[in-house]
N, C-alpha and C positions, 0 to 999 in steps of 0.2 A: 614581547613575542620574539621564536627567537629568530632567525634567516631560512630554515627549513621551513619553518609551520608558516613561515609569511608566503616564502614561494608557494608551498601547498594552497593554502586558501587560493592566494590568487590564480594560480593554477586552476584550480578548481571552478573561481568563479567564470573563468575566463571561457572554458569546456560548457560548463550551467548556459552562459548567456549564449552562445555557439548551440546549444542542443533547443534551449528558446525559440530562435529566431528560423531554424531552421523545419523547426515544424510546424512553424502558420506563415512560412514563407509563400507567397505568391498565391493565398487565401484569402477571399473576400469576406469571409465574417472573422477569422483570426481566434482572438482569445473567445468568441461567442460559443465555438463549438466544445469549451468547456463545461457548457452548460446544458449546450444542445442534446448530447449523445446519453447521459446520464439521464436527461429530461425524457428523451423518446423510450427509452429502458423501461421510465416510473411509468410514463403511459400505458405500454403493453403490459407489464407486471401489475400494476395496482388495476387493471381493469379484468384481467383473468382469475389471479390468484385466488381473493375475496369469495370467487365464486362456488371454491372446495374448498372454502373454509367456515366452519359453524362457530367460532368465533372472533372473527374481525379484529385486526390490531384496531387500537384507536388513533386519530389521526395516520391509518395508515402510509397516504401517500407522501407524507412529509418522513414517517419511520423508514419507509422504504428508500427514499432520496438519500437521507443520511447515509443510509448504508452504502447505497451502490458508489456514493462520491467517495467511501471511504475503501470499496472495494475497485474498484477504478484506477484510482491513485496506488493500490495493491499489486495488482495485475499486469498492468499497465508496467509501471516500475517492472516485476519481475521480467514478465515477458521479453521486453526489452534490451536491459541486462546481462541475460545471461547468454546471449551471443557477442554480445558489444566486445571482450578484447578481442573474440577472433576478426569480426568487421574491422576492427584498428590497429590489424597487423603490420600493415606498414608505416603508421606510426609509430609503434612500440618497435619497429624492428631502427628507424630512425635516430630516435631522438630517449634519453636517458631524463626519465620523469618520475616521479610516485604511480605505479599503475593504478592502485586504488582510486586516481582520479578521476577516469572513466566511468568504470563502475555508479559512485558516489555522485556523479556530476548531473546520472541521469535520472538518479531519484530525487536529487535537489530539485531538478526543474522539472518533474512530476509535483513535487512536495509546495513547487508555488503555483504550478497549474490547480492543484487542490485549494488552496490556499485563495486563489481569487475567484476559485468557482463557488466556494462555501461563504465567501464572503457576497456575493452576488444571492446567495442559499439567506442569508439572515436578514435580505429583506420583507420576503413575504413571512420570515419566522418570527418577527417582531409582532406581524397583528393576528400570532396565534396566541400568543399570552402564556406559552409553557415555560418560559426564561427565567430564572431562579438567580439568586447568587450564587447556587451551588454550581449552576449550568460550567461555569468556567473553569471549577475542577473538576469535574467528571469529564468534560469534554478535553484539558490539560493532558490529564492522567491516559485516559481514550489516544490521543493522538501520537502521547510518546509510543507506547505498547507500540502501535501503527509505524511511528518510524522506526523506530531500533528493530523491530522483527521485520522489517521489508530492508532495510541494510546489511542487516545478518542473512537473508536469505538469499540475497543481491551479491552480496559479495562468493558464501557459498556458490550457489549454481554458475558463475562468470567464471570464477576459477574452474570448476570440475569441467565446465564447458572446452578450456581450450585441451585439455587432454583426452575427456570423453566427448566426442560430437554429440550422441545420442541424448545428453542430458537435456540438447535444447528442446527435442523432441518432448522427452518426458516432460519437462514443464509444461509446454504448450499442452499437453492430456489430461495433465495433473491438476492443471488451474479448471481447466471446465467440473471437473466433480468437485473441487474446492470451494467453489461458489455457490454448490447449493449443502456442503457441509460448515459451510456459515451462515451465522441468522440475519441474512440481509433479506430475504423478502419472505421472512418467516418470525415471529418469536420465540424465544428459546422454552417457555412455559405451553407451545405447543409439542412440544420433545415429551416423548416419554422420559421416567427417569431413570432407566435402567438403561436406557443408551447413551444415557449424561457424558459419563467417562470416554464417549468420545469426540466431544468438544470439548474435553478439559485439554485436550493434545491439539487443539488450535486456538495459536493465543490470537486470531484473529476474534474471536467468539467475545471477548473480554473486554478489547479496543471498541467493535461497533455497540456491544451493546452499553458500554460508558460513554458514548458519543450519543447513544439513542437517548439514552436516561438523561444528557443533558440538555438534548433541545426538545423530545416530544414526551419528555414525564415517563418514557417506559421503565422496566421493572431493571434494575442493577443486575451487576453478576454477583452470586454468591461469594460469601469468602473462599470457598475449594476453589468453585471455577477459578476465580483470579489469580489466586495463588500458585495455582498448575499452570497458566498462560503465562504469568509474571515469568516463573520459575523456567517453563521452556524458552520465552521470549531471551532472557538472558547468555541461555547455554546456547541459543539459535547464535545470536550475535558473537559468543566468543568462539565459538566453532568457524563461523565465516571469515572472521578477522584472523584465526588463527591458518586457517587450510589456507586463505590470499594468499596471506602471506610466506607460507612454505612453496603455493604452488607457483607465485609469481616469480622467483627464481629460475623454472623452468620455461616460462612465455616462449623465449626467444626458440627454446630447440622443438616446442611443441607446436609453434607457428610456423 
């Protein structure tokens, strides 16, 4: 490895465990409220929803957990984000870094706030009996989608951020209808299918339901769907990686 990419990671790591600590700092339950906020979500969701709907996911209240843990870690991540270099102007205006590592550092430690909440998720998931061997590729294939498109979009919106302020806005509006134009506390075979083509243009649609199909048996994405999420998921991330990086050159006169 070579002296940049080593400084990078550890860089990296160093921002990740700094963004960690800092937000279950001076918290009496800590990492518990990874489980908590998601958990009180499934309660009020899985107790209304059910009730205007004639037909029931199965298992829903475990379908629905997956989801929101996976829209969470989504949200959460973006929300965050895309104000983060303007809050770290006086860093960036100090010290000569990789900016991307801002950005990137606070979806790592979103990415293991996920990470030990779903692992704390797989033990009531065990004595449901839905766990396959396939479980670990659908849910593999699911999580990438999940990362690469929440870094592509992470890195997009942080840059447009320090030159448009308004973009932070726009997120924050954007993500409330985004949340019920993904199938987290719906299934997608409730969709009509002439409205299809508009969750083939969120590849978050492809990620929960290959995370759903791997722990509660729900139905797969089609090949189209996939292949539209796959195919956006990708241009999402070289678009973000791409604008960063032209617009990180102007941090300093746009701070």
């Amino acid at each position: 490895m070579s002296t940049n990419a080593r400084h990078f990671f550890e860089l990296l790591w160093g921002m990740t465990e700094k963004e960690l600590r800092a937000r279950y700092k001076h918290t009496a339950f800590g990492f518990l409220w990874l489980i908590a906020n998601p958990l009180l979500q499934m309660l009020i969701i899985g107790f209304i929803f059910p009730l205007f709907v004639k037909e029931p996911v199965r298992h829903y209240n475990y379908f629905l957990f997956t989801g929101l843990l996976a829209w969470n870690f989504f949200s959460m991540s973006l929300a965050k984000v895309t104000p983060s270099i303007v809050y770290e102007r006086n860093l960036i205006k100090k010290a000569v870094f990789p900016r991307a590592v801002i950005p990137v550092s606070i979806v790592l430690s979103n990415l293991i706030n996920y990470i030990t909440a779903f692992s704390l998720f797989l033990i009531p998931l065990t004595f449901l009996g839905t766990l396959t061997v396939l479980s670990f590729w659908y849910f593999t294939g699911g999580l990438a989608i999940l990362i690469v498109f929440t870094t592509g979009t992470s890195l997009l919106s942080s840059a447009l951020n320090v030159r448009y302020r308004d973009v932070n806005f726009f997120v924050q509006a954007i993500l409330i209808i985004w949340f019920y134009a993904t199938p987290v506390v719906y299934a997608l075979n409730q969709i009509p299918s002439r409205l299809l083509w508009l969750w083939r243009l969120n590849p978050l649609t492809s990620a929960i339901q290959l995370m759903q199909a791997a722990l509660v048996e729900s139905e797969l994405p089609g090949p189209a769907m996939l292949a539209s999420n796959i195919g956006i998921t990708i241009a999402v991330a070289a678009i973000g990686l791409i604008v960063f990086s032209q617009e990180s050159r102007n941090f300093d006169d746009w701070l």
